[in-house]
C-alpha atoms as an extended CHARMM CRD file, in Angstrom:
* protein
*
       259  EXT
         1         1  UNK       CA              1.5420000000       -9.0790000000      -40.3000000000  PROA      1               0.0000000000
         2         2  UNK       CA              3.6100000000       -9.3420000000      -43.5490000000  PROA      2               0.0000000000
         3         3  UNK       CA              0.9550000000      -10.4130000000      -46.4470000000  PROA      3               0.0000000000
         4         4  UNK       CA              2.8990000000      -10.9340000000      -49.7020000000  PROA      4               0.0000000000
         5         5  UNK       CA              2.4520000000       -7.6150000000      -51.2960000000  PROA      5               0.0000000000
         6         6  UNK       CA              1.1960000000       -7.0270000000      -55.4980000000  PROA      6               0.0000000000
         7         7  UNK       CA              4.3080000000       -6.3420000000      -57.9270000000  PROA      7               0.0000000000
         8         8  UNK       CA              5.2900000000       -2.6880000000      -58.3770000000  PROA      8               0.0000000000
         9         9  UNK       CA              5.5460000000       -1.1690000000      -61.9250000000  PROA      9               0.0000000000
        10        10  UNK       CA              8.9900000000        0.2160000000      -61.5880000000  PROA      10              0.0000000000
        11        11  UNK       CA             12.0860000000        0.5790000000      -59.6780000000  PROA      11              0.0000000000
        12        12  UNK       CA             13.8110000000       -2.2640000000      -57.5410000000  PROA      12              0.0000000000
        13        13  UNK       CA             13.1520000000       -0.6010000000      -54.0000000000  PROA      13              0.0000000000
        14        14  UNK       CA             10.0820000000       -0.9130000000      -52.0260000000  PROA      14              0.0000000000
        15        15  UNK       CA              8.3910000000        0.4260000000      -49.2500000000  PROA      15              0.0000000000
        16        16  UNK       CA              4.9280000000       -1.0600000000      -48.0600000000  PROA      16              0.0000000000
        17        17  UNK       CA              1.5320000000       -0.3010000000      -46.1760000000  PROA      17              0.0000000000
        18        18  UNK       CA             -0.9600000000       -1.7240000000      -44.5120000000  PROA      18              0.0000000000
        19        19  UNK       CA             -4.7800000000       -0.9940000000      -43.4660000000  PROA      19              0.0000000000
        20        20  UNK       CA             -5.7710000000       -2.6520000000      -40.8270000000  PROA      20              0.0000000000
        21        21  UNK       CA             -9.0930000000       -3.2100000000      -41.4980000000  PROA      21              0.0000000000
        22        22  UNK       CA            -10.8240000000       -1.4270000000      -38.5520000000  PROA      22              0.0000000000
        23        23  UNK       CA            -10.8860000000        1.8940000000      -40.3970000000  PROA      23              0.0000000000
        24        24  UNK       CA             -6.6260000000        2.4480000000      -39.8530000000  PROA      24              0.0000000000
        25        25  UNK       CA             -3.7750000000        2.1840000000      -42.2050000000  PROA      25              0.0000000000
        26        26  UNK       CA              0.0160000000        2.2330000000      -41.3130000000  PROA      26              0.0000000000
        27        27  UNK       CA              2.5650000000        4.6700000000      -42.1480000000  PROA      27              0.0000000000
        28        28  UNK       CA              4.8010000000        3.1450000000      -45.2040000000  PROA      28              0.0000000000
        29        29  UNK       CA              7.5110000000        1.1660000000      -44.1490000000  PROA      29              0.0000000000
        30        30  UNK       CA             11.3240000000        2.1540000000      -44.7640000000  PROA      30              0.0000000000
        31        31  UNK       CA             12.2700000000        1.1040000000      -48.5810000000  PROA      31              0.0000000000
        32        32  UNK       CA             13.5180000000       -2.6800000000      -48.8800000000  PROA      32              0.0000000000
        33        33  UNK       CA             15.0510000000       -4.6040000000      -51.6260000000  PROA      33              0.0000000000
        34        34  UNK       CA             12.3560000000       -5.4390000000      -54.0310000000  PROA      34              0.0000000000
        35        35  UNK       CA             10.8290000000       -9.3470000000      -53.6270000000  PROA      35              0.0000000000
        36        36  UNK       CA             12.0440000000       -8.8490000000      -49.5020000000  PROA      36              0.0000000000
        37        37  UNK       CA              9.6660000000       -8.2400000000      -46.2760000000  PROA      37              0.0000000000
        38        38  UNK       CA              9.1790000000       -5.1880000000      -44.1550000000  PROA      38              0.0000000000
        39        39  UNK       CA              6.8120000000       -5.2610000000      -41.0690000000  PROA      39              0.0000000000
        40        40  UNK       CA              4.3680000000       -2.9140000000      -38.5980000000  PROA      40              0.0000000000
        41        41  UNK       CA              2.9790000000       -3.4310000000      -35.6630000000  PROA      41              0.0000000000
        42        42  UNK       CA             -0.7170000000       -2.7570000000      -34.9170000000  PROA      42              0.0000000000
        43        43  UNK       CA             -2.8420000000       -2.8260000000      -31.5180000000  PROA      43              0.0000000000
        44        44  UNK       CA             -6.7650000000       -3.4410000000      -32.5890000000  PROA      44              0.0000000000
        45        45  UNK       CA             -9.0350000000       -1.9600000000      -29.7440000000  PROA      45              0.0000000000
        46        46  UNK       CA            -11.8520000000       -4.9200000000      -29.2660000000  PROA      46              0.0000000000
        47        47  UNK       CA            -11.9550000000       -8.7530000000      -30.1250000000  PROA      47              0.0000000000
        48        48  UNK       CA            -13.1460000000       -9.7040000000      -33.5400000000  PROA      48              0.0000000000
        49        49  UNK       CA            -12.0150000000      -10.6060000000      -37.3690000000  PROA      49              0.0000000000
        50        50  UNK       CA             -9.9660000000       -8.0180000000      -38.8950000000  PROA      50              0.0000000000
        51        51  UNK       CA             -9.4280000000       -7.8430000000      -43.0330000000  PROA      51              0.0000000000
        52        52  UNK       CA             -5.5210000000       -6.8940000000      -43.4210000000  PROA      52              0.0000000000
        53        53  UNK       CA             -4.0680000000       -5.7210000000      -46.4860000000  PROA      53              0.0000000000
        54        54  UNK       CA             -1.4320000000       -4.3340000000      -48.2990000000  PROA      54              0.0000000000
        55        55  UNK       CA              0.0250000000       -2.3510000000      -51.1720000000  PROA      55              0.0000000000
        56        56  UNK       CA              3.3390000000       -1.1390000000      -52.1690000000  PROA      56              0.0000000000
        57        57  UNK       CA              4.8770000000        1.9340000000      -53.9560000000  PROA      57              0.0000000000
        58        58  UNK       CA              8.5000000000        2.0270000000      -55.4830000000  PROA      58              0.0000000000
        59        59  UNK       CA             10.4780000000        4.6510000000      -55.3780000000  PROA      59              0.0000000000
        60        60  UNK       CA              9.1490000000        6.7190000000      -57.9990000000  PROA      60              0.0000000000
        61        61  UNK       CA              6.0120000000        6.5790000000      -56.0220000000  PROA      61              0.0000000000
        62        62  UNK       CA              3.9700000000        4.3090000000      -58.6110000000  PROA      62              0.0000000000
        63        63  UNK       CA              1.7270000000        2.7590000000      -56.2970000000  PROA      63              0.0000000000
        64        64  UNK       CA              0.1390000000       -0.6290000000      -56.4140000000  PROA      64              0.0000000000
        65        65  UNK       CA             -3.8500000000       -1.2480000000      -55.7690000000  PROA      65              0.0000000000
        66        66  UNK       CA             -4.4190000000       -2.8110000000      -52.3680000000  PROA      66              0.0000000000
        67        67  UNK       CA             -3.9030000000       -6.1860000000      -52.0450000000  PROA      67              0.0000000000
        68        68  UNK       CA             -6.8900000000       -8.7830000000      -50.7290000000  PROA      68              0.0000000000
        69        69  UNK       CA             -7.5150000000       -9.1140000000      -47.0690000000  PROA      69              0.0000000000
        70        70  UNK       CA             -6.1660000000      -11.4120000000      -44.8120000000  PROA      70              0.0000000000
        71        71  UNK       CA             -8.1460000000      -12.3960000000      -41.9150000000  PROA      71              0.0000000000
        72        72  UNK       CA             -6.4500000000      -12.0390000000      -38.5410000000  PROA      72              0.0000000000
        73        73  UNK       CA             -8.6800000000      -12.7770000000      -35.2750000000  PROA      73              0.0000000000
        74        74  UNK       CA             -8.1570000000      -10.7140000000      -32.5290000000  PROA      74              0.0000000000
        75        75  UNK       CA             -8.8190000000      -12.4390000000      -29.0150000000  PROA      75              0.0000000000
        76        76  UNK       CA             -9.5220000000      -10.3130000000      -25.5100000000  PROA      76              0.0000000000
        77        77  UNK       CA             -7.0610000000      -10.0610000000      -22.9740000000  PROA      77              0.0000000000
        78        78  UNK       CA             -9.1780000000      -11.9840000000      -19.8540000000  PROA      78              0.0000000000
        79        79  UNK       CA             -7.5940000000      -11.6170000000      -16.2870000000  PROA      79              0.0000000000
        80        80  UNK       CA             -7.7080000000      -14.5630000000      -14.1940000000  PROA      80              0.0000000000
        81        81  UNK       CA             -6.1710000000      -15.5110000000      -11.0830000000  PROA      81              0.0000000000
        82        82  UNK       CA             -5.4210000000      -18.5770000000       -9.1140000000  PROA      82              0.0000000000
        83        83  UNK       CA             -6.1660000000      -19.4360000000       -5.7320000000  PROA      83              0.0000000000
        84        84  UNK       CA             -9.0180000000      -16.9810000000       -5.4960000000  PROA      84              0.0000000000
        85        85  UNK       CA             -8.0610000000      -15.9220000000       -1.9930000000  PROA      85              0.0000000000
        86        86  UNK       CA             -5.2030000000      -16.3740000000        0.4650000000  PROA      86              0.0000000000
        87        87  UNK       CA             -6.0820000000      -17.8280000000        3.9260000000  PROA      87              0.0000000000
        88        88  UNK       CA             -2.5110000000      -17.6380000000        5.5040000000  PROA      88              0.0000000000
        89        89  UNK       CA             -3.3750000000      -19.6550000000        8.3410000000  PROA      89              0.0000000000
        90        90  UNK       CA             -2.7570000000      -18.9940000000       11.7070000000  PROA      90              0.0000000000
        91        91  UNK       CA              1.1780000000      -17.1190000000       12.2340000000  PROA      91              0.0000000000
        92        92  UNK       CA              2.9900000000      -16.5080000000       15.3170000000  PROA      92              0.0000000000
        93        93  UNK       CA              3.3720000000      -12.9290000000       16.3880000000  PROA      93              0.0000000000
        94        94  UNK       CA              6.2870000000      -10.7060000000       15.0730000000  PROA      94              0.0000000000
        95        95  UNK       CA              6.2470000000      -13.6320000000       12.4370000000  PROA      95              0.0000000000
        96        96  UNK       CA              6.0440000000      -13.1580000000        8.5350000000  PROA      96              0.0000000000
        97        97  UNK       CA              4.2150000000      -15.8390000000        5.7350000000  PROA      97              0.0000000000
        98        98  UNK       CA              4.3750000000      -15.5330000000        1.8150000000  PROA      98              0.0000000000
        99        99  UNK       CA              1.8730000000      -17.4070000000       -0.1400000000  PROA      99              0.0000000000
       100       100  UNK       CA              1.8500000000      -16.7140000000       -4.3360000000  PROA      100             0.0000000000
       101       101  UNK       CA             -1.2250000000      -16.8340000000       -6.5500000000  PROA      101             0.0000000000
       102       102  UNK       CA             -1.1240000000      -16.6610000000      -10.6090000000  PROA      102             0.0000000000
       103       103  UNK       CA             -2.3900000000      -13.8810000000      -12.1050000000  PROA      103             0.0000000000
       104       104  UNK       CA             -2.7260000000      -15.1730000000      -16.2460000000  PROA      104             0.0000000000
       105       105  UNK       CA             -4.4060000000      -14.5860000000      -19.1990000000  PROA      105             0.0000000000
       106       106  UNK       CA             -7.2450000000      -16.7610000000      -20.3800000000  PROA      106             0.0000000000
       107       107  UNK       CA             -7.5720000000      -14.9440000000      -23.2920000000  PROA      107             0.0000000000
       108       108  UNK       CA             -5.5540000000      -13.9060000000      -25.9500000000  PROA      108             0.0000000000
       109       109  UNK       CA             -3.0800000000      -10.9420000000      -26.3700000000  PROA      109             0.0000000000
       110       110  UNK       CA             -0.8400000000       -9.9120000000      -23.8190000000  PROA      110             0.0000000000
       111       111  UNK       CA             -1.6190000000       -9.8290000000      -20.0840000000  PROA      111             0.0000000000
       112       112  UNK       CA             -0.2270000000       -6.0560000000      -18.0420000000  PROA      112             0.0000000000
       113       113  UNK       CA             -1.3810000000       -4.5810000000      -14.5420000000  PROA      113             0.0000000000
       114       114  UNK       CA             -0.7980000000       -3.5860000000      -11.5550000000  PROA      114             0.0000000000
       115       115  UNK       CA             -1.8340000000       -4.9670000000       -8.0140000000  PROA      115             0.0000000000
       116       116  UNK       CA             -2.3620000000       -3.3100000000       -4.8090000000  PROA      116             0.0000000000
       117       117  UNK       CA             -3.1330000000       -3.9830000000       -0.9560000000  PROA      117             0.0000000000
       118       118  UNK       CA             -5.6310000000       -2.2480000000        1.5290000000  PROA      118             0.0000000000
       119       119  UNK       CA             -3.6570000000       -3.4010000000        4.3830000000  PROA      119             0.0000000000
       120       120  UNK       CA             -0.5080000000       -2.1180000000        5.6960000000  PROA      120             0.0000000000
       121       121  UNK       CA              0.4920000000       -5.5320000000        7.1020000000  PROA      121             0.0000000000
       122       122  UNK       CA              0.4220000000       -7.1210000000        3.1980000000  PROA      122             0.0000000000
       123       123  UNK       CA              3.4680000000       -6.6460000000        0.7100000000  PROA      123             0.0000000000
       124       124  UNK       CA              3.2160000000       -7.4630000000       -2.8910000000  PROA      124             0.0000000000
       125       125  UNK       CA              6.0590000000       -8.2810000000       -5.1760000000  PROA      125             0.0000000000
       126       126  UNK       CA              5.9870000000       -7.3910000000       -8.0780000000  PROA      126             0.0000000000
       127       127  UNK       CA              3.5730000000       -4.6050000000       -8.0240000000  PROA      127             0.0000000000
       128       128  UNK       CA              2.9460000000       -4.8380000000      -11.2840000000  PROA      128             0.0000000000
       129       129  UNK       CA              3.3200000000       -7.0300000000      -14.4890000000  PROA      129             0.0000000000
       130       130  UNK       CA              3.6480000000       -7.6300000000      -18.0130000000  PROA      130             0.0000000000
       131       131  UNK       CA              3.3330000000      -11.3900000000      -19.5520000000  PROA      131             0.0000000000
       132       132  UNK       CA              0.1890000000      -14.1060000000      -19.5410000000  PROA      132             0.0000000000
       133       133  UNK       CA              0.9830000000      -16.1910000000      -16.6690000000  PROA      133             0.0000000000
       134       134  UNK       CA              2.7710000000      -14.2270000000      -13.6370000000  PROA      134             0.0000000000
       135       135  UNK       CA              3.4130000000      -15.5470000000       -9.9920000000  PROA      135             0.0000000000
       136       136  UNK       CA              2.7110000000      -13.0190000000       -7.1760000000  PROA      136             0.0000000000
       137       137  UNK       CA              4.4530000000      -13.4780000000       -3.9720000000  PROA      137             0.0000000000
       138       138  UNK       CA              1.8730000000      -11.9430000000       -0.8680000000  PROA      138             0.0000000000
       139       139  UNK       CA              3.6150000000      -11.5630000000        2.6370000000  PROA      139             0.0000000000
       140       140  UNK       CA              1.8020000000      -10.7040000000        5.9370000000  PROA      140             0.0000000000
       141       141  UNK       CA              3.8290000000       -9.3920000000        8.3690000000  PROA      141             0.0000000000
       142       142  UNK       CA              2.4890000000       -9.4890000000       12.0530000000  PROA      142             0.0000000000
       143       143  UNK       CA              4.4080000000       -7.3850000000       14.3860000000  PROA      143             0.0000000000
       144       144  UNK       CA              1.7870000000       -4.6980000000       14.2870000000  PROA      144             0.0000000000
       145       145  UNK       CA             -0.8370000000       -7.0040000000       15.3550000000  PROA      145             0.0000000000
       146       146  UNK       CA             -2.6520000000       -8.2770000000       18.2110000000  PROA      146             0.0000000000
       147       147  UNK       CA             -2.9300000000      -11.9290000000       18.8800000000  PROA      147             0.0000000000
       148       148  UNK       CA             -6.8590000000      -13.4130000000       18.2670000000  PROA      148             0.0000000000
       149       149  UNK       CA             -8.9110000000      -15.8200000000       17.2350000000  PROA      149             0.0000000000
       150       150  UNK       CA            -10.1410000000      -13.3920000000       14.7870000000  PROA      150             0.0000000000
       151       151  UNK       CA             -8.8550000000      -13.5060000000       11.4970000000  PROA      151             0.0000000000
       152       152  UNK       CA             -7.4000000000      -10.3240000000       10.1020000000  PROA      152             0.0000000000
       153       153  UNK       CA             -8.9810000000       -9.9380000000        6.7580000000  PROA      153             0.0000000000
       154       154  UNK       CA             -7.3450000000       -7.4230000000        3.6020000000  PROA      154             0.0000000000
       155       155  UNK       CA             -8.1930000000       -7.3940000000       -0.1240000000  PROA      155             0.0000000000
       156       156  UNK       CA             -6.0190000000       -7.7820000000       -2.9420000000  PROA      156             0.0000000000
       157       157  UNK       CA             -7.2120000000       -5.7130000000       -6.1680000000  PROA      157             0.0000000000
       158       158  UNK       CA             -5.8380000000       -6.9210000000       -9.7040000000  PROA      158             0.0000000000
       159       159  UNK       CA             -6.3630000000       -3.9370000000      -12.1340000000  PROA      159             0.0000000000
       160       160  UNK       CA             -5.0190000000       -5.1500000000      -15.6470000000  PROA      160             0.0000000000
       161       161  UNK       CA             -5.8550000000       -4.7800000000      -19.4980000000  PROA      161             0.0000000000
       162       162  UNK       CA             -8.0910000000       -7.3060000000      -18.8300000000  PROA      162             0.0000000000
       163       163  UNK       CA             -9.9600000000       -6.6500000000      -16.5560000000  PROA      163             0.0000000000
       164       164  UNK       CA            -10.2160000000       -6.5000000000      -12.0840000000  PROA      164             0.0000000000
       165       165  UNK       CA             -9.7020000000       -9.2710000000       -9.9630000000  PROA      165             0.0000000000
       166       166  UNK       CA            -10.2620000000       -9.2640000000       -6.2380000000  PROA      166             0.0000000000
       167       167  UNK       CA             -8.5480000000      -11.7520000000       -3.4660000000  PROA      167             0.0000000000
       168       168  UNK       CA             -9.4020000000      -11.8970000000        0.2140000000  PROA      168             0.0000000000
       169       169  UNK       CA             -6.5950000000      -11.9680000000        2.5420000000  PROA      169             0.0000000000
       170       170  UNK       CA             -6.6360000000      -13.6840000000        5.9940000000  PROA      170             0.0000000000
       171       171  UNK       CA             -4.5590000000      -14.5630000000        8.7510000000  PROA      171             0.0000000000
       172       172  UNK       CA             -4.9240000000      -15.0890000000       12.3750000000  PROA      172             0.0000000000
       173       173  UNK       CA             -1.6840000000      -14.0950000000       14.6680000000  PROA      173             0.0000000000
       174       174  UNK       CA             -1.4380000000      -16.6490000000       17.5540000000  PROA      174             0.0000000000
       175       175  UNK       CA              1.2910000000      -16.4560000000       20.7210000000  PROA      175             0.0000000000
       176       176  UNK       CA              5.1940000000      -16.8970000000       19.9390000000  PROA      176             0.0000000000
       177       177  UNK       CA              5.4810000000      -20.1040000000       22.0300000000  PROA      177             0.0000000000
       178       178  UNK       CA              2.7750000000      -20.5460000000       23.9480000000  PROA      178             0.0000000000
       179       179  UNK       CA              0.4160000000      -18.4930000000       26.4530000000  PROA      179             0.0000000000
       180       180  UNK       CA             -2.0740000000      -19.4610000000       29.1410000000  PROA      180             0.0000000000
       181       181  UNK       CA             -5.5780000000      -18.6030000000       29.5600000000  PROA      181             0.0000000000
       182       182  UNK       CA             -7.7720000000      -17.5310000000       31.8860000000  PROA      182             0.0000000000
       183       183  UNK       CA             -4.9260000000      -16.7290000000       33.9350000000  PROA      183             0.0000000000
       184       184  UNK       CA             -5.4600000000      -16.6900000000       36.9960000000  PROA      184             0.0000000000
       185       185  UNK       CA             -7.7870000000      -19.4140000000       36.3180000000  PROA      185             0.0000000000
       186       186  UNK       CA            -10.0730000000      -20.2520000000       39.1840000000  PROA      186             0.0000000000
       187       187  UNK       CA            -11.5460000000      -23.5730000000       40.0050000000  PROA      187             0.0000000000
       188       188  UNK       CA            -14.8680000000      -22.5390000000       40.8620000000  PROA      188             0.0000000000
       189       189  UNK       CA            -16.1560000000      -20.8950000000       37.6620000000  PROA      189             0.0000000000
       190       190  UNK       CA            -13.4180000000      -21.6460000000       34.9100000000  PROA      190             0.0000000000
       191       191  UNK       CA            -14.2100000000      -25.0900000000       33.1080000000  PROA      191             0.0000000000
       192       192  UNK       CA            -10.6970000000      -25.0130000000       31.4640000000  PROA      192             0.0000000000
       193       193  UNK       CA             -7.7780000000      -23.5200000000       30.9020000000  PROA      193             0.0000000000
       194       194  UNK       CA             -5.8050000000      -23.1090000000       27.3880000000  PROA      194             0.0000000000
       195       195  UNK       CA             -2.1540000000      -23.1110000000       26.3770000000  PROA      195             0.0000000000
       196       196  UNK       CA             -2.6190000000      -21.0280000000       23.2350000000  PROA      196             0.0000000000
       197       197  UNK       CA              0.7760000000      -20.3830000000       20.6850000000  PROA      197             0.0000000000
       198       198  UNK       CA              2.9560000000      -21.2410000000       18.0220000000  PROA      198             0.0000000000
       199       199  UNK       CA              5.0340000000      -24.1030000000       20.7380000000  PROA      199             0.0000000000
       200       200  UNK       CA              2.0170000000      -26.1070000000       21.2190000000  PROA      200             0.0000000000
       201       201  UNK       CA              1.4270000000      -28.5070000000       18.3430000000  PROA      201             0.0000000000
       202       202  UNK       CA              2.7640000000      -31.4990000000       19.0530000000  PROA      202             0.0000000000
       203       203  UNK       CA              4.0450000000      -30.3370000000       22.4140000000  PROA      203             0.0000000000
       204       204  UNK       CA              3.9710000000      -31.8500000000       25.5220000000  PROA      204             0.0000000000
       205       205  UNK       CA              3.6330000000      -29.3100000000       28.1820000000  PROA      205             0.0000000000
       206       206  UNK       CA              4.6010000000      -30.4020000000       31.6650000000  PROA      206             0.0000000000
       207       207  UNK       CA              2.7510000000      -28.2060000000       34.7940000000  PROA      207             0.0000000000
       208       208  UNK       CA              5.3380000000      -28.0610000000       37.8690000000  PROA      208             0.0000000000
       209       209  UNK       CA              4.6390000000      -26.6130000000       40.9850000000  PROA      209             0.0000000000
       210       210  UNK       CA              7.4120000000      -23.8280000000       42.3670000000  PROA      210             0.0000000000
       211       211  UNK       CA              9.0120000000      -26.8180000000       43.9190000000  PROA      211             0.0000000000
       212       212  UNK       CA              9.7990000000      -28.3720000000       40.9200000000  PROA      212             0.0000000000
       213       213  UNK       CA              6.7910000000      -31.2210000000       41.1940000000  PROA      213             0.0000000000
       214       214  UNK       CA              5.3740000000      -32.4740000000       38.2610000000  PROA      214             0.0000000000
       215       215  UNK       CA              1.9120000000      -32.6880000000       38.5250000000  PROA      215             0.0000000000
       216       216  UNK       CA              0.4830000000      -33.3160000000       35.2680000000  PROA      216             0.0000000000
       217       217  UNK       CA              1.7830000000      -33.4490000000       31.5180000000  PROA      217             0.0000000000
       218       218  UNK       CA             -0.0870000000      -32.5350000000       28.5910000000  PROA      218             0.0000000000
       219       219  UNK       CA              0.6450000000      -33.8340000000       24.7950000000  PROA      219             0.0000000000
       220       220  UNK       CA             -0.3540000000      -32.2590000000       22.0330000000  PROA      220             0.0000000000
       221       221  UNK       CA             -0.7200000000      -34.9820000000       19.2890000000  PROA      221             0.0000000000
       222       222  UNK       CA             -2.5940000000      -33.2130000000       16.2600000000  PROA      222             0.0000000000
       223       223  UNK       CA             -0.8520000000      -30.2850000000       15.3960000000  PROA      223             0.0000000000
       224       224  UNK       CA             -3.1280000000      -27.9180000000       16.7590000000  PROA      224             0.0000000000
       225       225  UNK       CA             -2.0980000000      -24.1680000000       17.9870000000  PROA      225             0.0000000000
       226       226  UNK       CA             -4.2980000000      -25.0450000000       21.6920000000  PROA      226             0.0000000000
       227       227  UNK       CA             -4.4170000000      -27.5090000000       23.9250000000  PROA      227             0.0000000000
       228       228  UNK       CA             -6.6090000000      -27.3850000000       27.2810000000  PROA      228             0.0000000000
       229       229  UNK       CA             -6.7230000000      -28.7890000000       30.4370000000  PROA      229             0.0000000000
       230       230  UNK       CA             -9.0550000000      -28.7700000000       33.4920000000  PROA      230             0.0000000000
       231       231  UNK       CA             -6.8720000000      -28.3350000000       36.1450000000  PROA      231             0.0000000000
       232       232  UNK       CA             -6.2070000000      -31.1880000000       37.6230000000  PROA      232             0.0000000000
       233       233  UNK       CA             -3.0330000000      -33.3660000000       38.2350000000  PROA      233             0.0000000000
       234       234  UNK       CA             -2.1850000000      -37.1110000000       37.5020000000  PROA      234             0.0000000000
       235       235  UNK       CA             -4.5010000000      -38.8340000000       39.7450000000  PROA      235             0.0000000000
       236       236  UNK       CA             -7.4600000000      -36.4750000000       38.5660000000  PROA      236             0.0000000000
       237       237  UNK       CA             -7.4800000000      -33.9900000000       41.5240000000  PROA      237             0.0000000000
       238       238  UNK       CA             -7.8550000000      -30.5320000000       41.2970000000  PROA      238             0.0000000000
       239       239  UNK       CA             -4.8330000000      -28.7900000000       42.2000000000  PROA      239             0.0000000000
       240       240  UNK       CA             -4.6530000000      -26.4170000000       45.4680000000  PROA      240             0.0000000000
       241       241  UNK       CA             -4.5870000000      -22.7540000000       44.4480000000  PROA      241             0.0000000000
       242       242  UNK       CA             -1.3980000000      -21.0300000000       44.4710000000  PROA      242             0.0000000000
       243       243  UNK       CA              1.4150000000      -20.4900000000       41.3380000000  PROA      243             0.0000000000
       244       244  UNK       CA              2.7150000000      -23.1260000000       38.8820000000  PROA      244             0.0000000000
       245       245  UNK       CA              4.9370000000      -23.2290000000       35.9960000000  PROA      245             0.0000000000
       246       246  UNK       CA              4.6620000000      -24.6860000000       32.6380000000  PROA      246             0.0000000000
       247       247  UNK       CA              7.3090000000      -26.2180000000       30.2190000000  PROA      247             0.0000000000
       248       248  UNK       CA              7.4230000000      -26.6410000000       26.8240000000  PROA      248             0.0000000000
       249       249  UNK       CA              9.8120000000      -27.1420000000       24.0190000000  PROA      249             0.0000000000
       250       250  UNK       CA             12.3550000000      -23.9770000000       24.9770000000  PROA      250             0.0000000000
       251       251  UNK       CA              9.5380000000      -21.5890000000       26.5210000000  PROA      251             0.0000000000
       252       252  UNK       CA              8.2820000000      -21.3510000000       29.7230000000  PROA      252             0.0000000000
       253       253  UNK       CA              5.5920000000      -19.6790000000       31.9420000000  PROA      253             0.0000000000
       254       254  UNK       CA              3.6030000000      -18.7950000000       34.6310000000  PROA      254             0.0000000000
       255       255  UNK       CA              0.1410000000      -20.0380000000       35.9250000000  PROA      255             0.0000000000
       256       256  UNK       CA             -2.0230000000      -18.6250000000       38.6790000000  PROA      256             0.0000000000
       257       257  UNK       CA             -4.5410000000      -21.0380000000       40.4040000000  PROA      257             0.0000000000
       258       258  UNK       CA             -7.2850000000      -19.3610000000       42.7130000000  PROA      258             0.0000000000
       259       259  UNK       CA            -10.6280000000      -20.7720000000       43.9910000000  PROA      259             0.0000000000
């Protein structure tokens, strides 16, 4: 703040301080041209109305009285972030994701802190910050995972000037391409089996037999990672045990049928 300061008594260069009004005063400022500006900076500790003011001294050191108080109100710094939490989705194995969130200041002041991972599988760029609104790109990385239907759940911790913020972090890894299971699948006590990966949504998935005869052709019309089928061709007949192979997109495999 630069409050107009009282007239000195003598001399034509100035030098200026303030007190804060939360029990501080400043250091005087360099000497300036008498009827110019000088400046400090000051940091006040909690929220509220501070009283600034200001006298002067030329440079025979005659001093002016203090001048009357300014008000300045001093906001808190308040973390927030946006989305809460980062659900990633499912992601094919030995596949990576990045998702941002905000991390800003709802307050006033200026926004600084530093964010962190409990998972080994998350990166965070930047690691830290300095501004009121800040985009934060999260990564997963999956080639240390298993496939599941489980998600894989980390947390995100926010530590800043104003305040901690935590985000949950989930993902589930599905099959590169597509996998079957149960395989083998047997007729007598499986109910279905399930093409599982990232190859399925809207795939159609064609079931040969060694030969090369199609016997039945799945689509996959809604975008979802699984698709199932009861094991039975075109005409609705279950097939006769032995191995077949299915097609789709530019991956194939390998299905065992026993009794």
């Amino acid at each position: 703040p630069s409050p107009v300061p009282p007239p000195t008594r003598d001399g034509n260069q100035v030098a200026f301080k303030f007190n804060w009004g939360d029990g501080t005063q400043s250091t005087w400022t360099s000497y300036v041209v008498s009827g110019s500006s000088a400046s400090k900076s000051h940091s006040w500790s909690t929220k509220g109305t501070y009283y600034v003011k200001v006298k002067a001294k030329d440079t025979y050191n005659a001093e002016s009285g203090w001048s009357a108080g300014r008000p300045i109100t001093i906001r808190a710094v308040v973390l927030e972030v946006d989305p809460p939490s980062l659900d990633f989705g499912e992601v094919g194995k030995g596949s990576t994701k990045t998702i941002t969130f905000r991390a800003y200041n709802a307050g006033g002041g200026t926004l600084s802190g530093t964010i962190s991972a409990n998972r080994n599988w998350v990166t965070i760029n930047p690691t830290s910050f300095e501004g009121n609104d800040n985009t934060i790109s999260v990564t997963v990385r999956t080639e240390g995972l298993t496939e599941s239907h489980t998600p894989y759940t980390g947390t995100i911790t926010v530590t800043s000037n104003g305040g901690t913020k935590t985000l949950e972090v989930s993902v589930i890894v599905i099959p590169t391409g597509a996998v079957a299971y149960p395989n083998p699948f047997c007729l007598a006590r499986h109910t279905y089996l399930t093409f599982w990966g990232t190859g399925v949504p809207y795939a159609k998935i064609r079931i040969f037999t060694l030969a090369g005869e199609l016997v039945k052709t799945l689509d996959e019309r809604y975008g979802a990672s699984e698709v199932s089928w009861d094991g039975r061709n075109e005409k609705g007949d279950k097939l006769a045990r032995g191995i077949y192979v299915y097609v789709l997109k530019n991956f194939t495999g390998k299905i065992a049928i026993i009794k």
